[in-house]
Backbone atoms as SQL, in Angstrom:
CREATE TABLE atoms (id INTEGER PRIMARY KEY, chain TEXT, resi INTEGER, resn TEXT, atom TEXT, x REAL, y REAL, z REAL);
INSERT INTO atoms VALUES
  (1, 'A', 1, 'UNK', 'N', -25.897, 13.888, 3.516),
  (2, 'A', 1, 'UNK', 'CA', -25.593, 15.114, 2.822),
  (3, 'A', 1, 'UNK', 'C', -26.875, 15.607, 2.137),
  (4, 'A', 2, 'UNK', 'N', -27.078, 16.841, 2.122),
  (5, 'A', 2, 'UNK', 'CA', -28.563, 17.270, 1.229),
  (6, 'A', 2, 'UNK', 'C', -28.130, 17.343, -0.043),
  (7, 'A', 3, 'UNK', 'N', -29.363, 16.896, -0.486),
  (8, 'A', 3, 'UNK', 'CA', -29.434, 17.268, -2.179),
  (9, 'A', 3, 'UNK', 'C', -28.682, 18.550, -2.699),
  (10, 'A', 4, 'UNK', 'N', -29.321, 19.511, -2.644),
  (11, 'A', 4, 'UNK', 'CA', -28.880, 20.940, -2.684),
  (12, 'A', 4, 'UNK', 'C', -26.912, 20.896, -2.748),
  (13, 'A', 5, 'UNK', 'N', -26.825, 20.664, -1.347),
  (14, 'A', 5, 'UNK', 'CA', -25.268, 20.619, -1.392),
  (15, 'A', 5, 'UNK', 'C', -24.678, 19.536, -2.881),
  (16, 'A', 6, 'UNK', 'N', -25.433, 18.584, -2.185),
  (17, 'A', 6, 'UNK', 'CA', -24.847, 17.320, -3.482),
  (18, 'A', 6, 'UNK', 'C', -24.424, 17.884, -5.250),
  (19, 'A', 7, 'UNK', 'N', -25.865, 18.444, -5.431),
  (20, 'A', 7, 'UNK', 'CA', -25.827, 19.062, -6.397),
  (21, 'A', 7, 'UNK', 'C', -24.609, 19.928, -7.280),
  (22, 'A', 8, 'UNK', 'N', -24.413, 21.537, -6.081),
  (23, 'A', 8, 'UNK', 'CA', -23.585, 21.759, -5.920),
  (24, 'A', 8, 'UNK', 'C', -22.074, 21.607, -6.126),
  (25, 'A', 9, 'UNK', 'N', -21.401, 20.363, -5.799),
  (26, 'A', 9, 'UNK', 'CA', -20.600, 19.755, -5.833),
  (27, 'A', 9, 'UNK', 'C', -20.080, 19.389, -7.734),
  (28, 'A', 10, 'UNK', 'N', -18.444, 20.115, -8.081),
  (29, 'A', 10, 'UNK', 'CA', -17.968, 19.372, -8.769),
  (30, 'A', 10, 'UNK', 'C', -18.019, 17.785, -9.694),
  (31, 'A', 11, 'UNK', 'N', -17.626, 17.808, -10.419),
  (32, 'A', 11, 'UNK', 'CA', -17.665, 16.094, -10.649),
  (33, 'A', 11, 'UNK', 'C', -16.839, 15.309, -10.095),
  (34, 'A', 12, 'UNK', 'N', -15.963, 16.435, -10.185),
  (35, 'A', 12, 'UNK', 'CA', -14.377, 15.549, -9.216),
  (36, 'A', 12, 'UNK', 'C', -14.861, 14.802, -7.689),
  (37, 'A', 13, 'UNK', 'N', -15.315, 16.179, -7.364),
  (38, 'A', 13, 'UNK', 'CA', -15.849, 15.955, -5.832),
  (39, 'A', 13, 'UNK', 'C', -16.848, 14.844, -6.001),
  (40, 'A', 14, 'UNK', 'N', -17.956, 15.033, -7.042),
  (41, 'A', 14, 'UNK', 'CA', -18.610, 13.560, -6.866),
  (42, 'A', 14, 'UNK', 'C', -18.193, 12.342, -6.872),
  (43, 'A', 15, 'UNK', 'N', -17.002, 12.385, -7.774),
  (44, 'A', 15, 'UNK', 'CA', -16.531, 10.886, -7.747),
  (45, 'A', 15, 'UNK', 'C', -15.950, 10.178, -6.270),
  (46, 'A', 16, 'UNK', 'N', -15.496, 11.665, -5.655),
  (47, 'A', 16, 'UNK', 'CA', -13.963, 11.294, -4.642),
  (48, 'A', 16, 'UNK', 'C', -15.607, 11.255, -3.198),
  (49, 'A', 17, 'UNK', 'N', -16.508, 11.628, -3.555),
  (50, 'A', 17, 'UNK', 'CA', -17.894, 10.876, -2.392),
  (51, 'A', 17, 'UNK', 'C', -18.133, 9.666, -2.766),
  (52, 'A', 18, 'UNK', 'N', -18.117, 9.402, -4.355),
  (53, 'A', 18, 'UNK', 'CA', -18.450, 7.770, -4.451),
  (54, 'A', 18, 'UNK', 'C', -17.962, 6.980, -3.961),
  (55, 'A', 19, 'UNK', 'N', -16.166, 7.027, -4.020),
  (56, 'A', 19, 'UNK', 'CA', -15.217, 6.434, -3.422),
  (57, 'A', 19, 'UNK', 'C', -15.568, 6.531, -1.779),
  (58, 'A', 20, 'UNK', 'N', -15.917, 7.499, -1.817),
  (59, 'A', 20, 'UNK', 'CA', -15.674, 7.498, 0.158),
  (60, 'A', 20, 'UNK', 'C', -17.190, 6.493, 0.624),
  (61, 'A', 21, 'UNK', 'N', -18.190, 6.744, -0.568),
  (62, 'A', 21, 'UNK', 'CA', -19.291, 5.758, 0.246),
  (63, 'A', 21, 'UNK', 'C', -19.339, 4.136, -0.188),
  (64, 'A', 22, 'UNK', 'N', -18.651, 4.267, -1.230),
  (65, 'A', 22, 'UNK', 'CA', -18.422, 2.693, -1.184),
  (66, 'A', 22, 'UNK', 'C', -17.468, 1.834, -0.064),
  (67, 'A', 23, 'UNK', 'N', -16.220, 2.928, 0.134),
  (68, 'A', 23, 'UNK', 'CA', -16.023, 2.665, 1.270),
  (69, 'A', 23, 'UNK', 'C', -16.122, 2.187, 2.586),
  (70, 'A', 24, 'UNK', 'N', -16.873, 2.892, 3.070),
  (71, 'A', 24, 'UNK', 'CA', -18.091, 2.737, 4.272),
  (72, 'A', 24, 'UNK', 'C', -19.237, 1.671, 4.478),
  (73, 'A', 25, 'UNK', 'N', -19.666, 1.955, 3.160),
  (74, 'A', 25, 'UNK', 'CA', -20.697, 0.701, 2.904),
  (75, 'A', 25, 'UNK', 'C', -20.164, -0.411, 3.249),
  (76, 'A', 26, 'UNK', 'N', -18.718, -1.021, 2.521),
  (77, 'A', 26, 'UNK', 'CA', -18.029, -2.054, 2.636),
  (78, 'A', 26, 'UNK', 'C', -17.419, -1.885, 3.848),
  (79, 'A', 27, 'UNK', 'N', -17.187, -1.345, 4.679),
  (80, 'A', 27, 'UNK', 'CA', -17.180, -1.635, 6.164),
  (81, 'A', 27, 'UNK', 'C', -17.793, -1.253, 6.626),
  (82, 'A', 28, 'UNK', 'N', -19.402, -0.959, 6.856),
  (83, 'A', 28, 'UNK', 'CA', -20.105, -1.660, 7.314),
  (84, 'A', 28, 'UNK', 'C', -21.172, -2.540, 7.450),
  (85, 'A', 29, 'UNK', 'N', -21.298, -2.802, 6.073),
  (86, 'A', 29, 'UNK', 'CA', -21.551, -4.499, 6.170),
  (87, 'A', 29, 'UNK', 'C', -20.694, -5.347, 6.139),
  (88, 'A', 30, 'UNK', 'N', -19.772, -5.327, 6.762),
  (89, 'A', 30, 'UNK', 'CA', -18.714, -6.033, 7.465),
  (90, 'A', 30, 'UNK', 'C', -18.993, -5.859, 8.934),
  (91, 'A', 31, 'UNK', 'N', -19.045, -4.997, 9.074),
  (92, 'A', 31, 'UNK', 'CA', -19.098, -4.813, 10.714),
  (93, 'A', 31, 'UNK', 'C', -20.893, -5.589, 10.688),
  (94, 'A', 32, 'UNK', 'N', -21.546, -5.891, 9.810),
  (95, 'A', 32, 'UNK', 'CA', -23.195, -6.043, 10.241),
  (96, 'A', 32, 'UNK', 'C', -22.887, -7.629, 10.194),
  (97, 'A', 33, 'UNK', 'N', -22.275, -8.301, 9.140),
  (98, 'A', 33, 'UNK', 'CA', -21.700, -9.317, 9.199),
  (99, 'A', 33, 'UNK', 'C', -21.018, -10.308, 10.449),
  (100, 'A', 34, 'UNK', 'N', -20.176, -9.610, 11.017),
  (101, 'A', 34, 'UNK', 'CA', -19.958, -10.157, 11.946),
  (102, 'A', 34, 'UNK', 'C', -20.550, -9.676, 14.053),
  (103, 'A', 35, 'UNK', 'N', -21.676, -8.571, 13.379),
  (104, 'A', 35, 'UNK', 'CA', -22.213, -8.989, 14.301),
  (105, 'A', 35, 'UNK', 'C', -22.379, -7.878, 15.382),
  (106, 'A', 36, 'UNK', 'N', -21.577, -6.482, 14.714),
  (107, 'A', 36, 'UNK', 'CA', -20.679, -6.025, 15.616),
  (108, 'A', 36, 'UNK', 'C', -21.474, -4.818, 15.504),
  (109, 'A', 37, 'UNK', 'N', -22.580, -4.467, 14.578),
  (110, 'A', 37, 'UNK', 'CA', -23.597, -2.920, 14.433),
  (111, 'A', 37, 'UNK', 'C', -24.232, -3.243, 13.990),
  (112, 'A', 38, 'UNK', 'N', -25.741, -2.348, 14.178),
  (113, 'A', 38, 'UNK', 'CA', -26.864, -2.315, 13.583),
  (114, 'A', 38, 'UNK', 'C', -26.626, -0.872, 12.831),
  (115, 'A', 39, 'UNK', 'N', -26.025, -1.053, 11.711),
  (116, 'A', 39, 'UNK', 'CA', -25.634, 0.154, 10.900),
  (117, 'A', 39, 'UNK', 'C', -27.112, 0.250, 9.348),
  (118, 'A', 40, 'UNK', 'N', -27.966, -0.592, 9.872),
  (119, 'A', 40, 'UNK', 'CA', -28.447, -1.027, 8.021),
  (120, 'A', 40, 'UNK', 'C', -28.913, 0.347, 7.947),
  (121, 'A', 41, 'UNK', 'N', -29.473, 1.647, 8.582),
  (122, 'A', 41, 'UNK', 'CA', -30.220, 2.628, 8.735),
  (123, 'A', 41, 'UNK', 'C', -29.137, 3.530, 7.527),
  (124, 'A', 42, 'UNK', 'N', -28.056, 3.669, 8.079),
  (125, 'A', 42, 'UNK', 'CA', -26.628, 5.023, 7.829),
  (126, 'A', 42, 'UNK', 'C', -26.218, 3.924, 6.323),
  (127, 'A', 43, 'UNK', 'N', -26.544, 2.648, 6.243),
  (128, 'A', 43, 'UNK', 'CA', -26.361, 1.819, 4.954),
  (129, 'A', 43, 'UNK', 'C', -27.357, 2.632, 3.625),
  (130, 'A', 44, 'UNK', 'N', -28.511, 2.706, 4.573),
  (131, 'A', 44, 'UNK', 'CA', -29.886, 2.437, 3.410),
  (132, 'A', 44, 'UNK', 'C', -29.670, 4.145, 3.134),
  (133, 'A', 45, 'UNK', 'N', -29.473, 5.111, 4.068),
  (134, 'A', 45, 'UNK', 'CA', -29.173, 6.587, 3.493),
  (135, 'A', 45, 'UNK', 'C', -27.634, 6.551, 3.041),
  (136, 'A', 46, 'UNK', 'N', -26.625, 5.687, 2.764),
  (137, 'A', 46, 'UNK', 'CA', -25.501, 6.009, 2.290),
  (138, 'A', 46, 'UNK', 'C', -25.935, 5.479, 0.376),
  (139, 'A', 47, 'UNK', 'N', -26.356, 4.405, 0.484),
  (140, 'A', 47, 'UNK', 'CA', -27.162, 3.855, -0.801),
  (141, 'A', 47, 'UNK', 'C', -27.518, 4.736, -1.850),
  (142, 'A', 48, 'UNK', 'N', -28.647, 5.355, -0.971),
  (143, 'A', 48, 'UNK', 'CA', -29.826, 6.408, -1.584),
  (144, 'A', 48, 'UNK', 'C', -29.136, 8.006, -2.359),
  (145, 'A', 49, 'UNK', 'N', -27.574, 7.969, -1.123),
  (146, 'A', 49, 'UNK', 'CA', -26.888, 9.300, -1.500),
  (147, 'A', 49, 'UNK', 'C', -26.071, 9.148, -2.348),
  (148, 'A', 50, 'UNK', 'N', -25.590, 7.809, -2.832),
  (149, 'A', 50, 'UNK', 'CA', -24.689, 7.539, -3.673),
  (150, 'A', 50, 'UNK', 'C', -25.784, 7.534, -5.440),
  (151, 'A', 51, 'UNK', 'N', -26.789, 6.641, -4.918),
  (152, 'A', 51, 'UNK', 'CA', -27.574, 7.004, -6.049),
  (153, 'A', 51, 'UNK', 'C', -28.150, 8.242, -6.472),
  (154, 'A', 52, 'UNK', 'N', -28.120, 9.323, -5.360),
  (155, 'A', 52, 'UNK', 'CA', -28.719, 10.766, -6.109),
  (156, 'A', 52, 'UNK', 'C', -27.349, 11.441, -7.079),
  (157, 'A', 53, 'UNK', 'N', -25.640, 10.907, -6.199),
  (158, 'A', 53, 'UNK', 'CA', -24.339, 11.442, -7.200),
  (159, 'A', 53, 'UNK', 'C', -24.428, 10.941, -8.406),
  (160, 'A', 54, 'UNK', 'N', -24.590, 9.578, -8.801),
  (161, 'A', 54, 'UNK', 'CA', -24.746, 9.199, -10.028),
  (162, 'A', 54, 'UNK', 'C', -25.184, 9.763, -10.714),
  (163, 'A', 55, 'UNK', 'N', -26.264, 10.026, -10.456),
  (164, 'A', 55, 'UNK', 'CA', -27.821, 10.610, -11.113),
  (165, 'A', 55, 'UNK', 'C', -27.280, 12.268, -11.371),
  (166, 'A', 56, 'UNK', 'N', -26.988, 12.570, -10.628),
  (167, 'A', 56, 'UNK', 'CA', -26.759, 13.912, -10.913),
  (168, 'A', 56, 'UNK', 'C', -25.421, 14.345, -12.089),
  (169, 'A', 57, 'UNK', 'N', -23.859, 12.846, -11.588),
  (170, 'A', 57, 'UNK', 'CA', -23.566, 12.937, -12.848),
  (171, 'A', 57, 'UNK', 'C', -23.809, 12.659, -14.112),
  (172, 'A', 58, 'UNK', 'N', -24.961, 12.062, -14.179),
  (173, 'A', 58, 'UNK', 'CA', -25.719, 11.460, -15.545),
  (174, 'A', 58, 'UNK', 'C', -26.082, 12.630, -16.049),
  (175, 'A', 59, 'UNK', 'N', -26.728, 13.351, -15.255),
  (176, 'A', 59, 'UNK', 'CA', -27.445, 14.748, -15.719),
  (177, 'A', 59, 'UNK', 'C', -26.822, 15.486, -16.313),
  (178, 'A', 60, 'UNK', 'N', -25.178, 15.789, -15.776),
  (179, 'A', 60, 'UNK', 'CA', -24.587, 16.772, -16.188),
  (180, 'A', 60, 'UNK', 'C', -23.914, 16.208, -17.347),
  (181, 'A', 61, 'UNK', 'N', -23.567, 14.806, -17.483),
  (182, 'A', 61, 'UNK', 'CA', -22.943, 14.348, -18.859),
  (183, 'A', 61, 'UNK', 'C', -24.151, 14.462, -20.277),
  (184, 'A', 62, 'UNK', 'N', -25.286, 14.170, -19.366),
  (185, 'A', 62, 'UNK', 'CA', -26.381, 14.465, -20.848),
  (186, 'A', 62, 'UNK', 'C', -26.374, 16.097, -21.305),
  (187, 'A', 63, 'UNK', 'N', -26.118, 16.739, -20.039),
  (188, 'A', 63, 'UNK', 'CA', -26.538, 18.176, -20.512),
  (189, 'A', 63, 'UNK', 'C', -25.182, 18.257, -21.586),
  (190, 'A', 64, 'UNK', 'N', -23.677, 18.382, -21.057),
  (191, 'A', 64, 'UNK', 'CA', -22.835, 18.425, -21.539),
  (192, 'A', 64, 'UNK', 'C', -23.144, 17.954, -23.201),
  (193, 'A', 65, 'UNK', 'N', -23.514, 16.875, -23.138),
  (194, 'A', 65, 'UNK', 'CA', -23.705, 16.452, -25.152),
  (195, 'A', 65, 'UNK', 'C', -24.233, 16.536, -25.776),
  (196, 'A', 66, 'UNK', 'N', -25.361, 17.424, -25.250),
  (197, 'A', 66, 'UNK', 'CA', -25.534, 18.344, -26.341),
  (198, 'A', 66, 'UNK', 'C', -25.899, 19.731, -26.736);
């Protein structure tokens, strides 16, 4: 997903992407586990995108207080 869009995005919506990439993550390093994909690539950019939502809701809770 691009930044830009990410950005964009609700808080609601950020959370209900967190959920969906933890998701994923956890199956697929399951699937890397047993053997079954070389997924670490769509891992290491699901990672990176989950850490820019955080970040971005951090941003908006700091702006919010004050």
């Amino acid at each position: 997903m691009k930044k830009d869009n990410m950005r964009g995005l609700d808080p609601a919506e950020m959370q209900q992407k967190l959920a969906e990439y933890a998701e994923q993550s956890f199956r697929i390093r399951f699937q890397m586990a047993m053997g079954q994909t070389e997924g670490l690539a769509k891992l290491r950019t699901m990672r990176k995108d989950r850490a820019r939502l955080l970040t971005y809701l951090r941003e908006r809770e700091l702006r919010e207080a004050r």
